[in-house]
C-alpha positions as CSV (number, residue, x, y, z in Angstrom):
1,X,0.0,0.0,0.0
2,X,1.6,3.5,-1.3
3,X,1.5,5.9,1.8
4,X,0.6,9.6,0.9
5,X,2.8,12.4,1.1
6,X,5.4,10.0,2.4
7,X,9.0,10.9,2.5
8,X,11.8,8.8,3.7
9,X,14.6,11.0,2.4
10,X,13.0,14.2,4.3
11,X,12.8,11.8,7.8
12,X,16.3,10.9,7.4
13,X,17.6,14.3,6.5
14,X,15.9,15.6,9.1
15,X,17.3,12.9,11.6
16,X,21.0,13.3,10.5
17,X,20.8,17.0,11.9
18,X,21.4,15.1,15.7
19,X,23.9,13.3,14.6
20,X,27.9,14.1,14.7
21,X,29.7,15.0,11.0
22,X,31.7,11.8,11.2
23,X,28.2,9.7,11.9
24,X,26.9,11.7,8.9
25,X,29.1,11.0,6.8
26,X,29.0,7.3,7.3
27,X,25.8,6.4,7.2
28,X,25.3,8.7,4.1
29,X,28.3,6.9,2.5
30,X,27.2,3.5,3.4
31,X,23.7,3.6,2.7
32,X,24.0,6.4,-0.5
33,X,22.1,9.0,0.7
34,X,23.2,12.3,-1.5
35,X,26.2,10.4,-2.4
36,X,27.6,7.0,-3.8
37,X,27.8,3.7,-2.0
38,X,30.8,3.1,-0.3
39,X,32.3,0.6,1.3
40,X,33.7,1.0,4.9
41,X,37.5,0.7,3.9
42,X,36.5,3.1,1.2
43,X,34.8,6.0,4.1
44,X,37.7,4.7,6.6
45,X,40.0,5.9,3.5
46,X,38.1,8.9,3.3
47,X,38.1,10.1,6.8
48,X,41.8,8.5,7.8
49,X,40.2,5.9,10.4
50,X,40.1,1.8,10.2
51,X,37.8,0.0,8.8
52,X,36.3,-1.5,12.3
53,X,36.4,2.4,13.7
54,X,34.0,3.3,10.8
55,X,32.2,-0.1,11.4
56,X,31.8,1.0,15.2
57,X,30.9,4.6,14.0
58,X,27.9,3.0,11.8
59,X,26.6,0.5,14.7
60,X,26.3,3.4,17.1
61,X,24.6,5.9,14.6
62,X,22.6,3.6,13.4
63,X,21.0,3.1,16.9
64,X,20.9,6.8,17.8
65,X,19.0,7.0,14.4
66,X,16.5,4.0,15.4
67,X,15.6,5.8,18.9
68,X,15.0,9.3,16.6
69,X,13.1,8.2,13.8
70,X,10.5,5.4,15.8
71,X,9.9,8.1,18.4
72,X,9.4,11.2,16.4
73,X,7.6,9.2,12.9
74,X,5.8,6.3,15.4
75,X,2.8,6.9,13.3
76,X,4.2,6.5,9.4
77,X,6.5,3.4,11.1
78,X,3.0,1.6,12.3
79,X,1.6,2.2,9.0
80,X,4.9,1.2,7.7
81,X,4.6,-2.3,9.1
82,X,1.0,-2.6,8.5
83,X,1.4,-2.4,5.0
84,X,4.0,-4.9,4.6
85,X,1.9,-7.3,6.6
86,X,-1.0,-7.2,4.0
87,X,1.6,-7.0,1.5
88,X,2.3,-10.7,2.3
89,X,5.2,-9.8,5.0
90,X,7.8,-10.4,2.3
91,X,8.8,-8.2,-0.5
92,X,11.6,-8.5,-3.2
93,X,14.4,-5.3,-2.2
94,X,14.3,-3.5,-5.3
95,X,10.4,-3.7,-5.2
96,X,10.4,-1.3,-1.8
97,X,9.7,2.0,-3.6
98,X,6.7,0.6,-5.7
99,X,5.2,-1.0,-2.6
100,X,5.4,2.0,-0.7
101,X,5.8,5.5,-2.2
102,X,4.3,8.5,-4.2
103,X,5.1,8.0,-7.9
104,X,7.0,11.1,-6.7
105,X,9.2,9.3,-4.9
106,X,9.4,6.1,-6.4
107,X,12.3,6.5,-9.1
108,X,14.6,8.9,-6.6
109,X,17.5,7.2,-5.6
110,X,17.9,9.2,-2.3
111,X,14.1,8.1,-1.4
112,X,14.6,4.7,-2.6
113,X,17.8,4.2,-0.5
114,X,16.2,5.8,2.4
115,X,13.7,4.0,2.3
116,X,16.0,0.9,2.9
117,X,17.6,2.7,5.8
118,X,14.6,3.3,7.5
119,X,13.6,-0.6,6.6
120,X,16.7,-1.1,8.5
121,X,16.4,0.3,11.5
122,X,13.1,-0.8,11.9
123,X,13.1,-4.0,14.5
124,X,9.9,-5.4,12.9
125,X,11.8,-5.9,10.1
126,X,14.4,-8.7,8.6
127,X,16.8,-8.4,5.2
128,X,17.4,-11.6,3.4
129,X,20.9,-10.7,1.3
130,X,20.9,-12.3,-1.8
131,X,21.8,-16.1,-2.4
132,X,22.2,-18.6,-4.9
133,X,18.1,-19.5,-4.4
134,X,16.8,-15.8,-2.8
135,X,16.8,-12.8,-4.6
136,X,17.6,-9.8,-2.0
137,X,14.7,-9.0,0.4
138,X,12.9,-8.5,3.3
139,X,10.4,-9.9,5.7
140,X,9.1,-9.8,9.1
141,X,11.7,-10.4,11.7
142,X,9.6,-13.2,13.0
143,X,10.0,-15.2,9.8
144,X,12.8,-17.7,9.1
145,X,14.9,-17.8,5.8
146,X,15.0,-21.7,5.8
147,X,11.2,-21.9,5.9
148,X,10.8,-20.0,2.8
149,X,13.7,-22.2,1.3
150,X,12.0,-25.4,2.3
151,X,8.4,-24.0,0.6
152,X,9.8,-23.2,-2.5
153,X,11.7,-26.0,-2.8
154,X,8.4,-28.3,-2.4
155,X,6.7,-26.7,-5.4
156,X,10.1,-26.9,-7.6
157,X,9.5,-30.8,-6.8
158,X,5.9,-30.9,-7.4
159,X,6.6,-28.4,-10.9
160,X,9.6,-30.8,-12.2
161,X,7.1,-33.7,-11.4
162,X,4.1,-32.3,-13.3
163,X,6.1,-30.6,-15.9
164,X,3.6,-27.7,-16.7
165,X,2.6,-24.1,-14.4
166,X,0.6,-24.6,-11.3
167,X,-1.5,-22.0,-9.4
168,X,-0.6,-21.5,-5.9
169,X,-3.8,-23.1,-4.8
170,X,-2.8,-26.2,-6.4
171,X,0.5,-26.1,-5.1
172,X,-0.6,-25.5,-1.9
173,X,-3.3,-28.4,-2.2
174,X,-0.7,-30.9,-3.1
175,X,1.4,-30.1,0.0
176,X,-1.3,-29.5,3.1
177,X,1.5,-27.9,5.5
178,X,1.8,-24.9,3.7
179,X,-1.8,-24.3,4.4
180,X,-1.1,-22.5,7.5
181,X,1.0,-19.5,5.8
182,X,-1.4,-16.4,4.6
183,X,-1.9,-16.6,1.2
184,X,-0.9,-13.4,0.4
185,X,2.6,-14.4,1.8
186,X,2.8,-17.6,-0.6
187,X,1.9,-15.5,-3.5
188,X,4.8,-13.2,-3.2
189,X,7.6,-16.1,-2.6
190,X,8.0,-16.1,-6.5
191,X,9.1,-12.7,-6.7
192,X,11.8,-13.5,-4.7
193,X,12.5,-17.4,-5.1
194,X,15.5,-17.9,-7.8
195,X,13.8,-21.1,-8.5
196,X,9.8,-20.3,-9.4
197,X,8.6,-17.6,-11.0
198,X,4.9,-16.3,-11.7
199,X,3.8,-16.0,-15.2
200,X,1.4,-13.3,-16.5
201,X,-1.7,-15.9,-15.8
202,X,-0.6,-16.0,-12.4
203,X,0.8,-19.6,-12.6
204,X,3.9,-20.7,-11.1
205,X,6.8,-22.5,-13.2
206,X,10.0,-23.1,-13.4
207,X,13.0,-20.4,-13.9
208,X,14.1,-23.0,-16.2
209,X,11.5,-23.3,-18.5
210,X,11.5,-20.6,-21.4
211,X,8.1,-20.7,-21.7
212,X,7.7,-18.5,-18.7
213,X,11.0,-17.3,-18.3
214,X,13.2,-16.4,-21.5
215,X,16.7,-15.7,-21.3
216,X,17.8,-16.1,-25.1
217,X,16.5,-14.6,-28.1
218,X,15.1,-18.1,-29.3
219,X,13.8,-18.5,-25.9
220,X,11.7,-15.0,-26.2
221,X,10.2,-16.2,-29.5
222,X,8.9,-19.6,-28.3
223,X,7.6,-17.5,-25.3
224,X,5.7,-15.2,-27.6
225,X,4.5,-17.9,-29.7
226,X,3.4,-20.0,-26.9
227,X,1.7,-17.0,-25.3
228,X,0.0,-16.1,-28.7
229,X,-1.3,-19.6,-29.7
230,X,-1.0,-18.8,-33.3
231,X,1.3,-18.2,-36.2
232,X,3.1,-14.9,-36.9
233,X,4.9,-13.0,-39.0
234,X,8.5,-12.4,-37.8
235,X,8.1,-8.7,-37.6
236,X,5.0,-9.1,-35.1
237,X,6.9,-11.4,-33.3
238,X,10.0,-9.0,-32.9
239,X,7.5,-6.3,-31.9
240,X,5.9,-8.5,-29.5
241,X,9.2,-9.7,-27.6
242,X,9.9,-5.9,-27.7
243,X,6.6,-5.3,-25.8
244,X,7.1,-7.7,-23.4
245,X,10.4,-5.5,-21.8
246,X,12.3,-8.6,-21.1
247,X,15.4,-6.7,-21.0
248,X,16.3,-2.9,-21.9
249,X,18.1,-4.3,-25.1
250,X,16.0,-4.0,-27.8
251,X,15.7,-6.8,-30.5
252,X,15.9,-6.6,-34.2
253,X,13.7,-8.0,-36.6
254,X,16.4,-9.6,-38.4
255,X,17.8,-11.2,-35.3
256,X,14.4,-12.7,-34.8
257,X,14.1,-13.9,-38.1
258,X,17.6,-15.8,-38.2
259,X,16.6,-17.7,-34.9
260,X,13.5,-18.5,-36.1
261,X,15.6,-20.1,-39.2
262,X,17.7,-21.7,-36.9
263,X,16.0,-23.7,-34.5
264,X,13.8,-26.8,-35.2
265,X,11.3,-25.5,-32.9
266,X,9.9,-23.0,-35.4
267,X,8.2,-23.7,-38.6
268,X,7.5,-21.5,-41.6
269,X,3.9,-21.9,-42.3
270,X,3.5,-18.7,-45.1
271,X,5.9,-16.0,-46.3
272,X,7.3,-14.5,-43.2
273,X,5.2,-16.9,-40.7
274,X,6.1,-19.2,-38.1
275,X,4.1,-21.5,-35.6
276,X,5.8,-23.9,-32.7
277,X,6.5,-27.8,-34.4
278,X,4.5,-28.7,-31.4
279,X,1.6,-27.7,-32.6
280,X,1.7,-30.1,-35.5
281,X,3.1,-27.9,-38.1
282,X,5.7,-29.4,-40.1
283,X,8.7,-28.0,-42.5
284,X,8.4,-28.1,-46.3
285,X,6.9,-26.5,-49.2
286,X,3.0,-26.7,-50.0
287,X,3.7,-29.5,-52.5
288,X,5.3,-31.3,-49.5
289,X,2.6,-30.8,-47.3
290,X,-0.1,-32.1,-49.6
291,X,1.6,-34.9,-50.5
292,X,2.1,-35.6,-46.9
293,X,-1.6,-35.5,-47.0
294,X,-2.7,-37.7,-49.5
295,X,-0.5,-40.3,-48.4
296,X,-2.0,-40.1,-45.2
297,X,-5.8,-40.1,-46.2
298,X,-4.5,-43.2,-48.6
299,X,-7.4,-42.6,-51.1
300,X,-8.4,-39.7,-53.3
301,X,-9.6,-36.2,-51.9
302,X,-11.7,-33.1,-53.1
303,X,-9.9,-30.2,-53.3
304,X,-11.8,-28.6,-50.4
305,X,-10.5,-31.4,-48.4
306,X,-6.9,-30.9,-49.3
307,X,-6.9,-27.5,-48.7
308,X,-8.6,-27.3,-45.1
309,X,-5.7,-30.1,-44.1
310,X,-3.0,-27.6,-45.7
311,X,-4.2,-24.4,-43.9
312,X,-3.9,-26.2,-40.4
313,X,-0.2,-27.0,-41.5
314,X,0.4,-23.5,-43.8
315,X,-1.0,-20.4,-43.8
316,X,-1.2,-20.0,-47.5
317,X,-3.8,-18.3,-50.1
318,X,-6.1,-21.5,-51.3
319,X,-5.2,-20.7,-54.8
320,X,-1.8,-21.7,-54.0
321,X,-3.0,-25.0,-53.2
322,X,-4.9,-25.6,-55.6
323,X,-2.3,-23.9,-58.4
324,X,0.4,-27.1,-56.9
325,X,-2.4,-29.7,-57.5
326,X,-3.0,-28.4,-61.1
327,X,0.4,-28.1,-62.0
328,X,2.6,-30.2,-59.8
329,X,3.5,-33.7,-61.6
330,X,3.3,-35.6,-58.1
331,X,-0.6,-35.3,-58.3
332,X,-3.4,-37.1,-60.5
333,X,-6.6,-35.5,-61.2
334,X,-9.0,-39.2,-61.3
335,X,-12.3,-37.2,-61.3
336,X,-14.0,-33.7,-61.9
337,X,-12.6,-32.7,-58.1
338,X,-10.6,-35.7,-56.7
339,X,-7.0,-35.7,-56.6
340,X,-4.5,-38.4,-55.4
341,X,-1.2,-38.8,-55.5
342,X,0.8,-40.5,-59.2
């Protein structure tokens, strides 16, 4: 829940004023707060102390800053906390200035890392630092880290079992102890699980599985594709990707177009259209697919026939089918409107 006309980098400036230049100067340095991010050999450099002076400096202005800001902002703290309980009581780090502030505020780096340092000083509060299966984040201090590890790691089981996206409900349905965590709370574990992510259905998967999350440029496409359920041209495909801002980078039509040459995953179905293999489509010209047909059927077909089979394999002008059976030597016309195969 965004909280109106709230400003974490005015509390904290305001709070710094009590502290001594040497406390300002590290907190400001280690948290970036109208400066850069530094490192405490970097502000121990700066000010000609040791790196476990400066360490000392920041534990004790730190706690003078706890004492200032709960006392004097016990209201916005309360409301603080209460929005991050109904928020789940876990969100991802760098989702903090979405949850919680002004559009205003959102995108300034000073209110975004303030925010943090007021996050930090808060007791309520927990940080999870980043790890090779959590994304940096925090929760309520009450929570444990190895409970959220042990969740997510039952639905990566379940998901490399079922091999397709789940919906929380079902996840939670196949594994009765997870029952007793608030929903809201099991929703948000994907946005900071390594392992599972949440698609734009709201099903869970696998960070493995391009379908629902792409890394590569071939990976996008099938993505697209998949999400579409239907043939495109490359272009719309490129524009699509594009759309979906799965990176800054933006992609080329022409790079789409050579993946989609290159893998075996993609078809051409008509001039400049693809569909997914999977979906029954088939390399090869029109004459190829037709005679795929006929030997298939293993008796003579209607034109009409023939070309509803072709447009589920191609997507082709039905004068182009019928153009290959009148002039293509593979085919036999053996009545007014029944071809077959020489």
């Amino acid at each position: 829940m965004v909280l109106s006309n709230f400003s974490p980098y005015k509390i904290i400036k305001s709070s710094l004023e009590g502290l001594k230049p040497n406390e300002v100067n590290v907190i400001t340095g280690r948290f970036g707060i109208d400066s850069e991010r530094k490192t405490l050999s970097a502000i121990g450099k700066d000010l000609g102390l040791s790196r476990e002076r400066i360490r000392q400096i920041e534990k004790d202005a730190l706690r003078k800053l706890a004492v200032e800001i709960i006392e004097k902002n016990n209201l916005i703290i309360e409301q603080l906390i209460d929005s991050f309980k109904k928020q789940g009581g876990i969100i991802k780090h760098d989702k903090i200035a979405d949850k919680f502030l002004e559009q205003a505020y959102a995108k300034n780096k000073n209110e975004f890392n303030s925010l943090n340092l007021i996050f930090y000083i808060i007791p309520q509060l927990k940080k999870i630092e980043k790890t090779r299966e959590l994304e940096e984040s925090w929760i309520m201090a009450e929570m444990n880290k190895d409970e959220l590890i042990a969740i997510i790691n039952d639905w990566v089981n379940h998901l490399q079992k079922s091999k397709k996206p789940e919906t929380v409900d079902v996840l939670v349905r196949e594994h009765p102890n997870h029952a007793k965590y608030e929903l809201t709370f099991l929703s948000e574990l994907p946005h900071v699980s390594k392992k599972v992510v949440k698609t734009e259905s709201g099903h869970l998967g696998l960070a493995t599985w391009p379908e629902v999350n792409p890394k590569n440029v071939r990976d996008k496409i099938y993505f697209v594709l998949k999400k579409e359920g239907k043939p495109l041209h490359f272009e719309e495909i490129a524009k699509k990707i594009n759309e979906q801002s799965f990176s800054k980078r933006k992609i080329v039509k022409a790079t789409v177009h050579n993946e989609l040459i290159a893998d075996d995953r993609f078809v051409l179905v008509g001039r400049g259209i693809y569909a997914l293999s999977e979906w029954g489509y088939r390399p090869g010209t029109v004459k190829e697919v037709i005679i795929e047909i006929l030997k298939k059927a293993d008796r003579p077909l209607n034109s009409d026939e023939i070309i509803e089979e072709v447009l589920k394999k191609r997507t082709v002008k039905k004068n182009t089918v019928l153009i290959n059976l009148q002039t293509k030597p593979e085919f036999k016309k053996v009545d007014i409107d029944l071809y077959t195969l020489k």
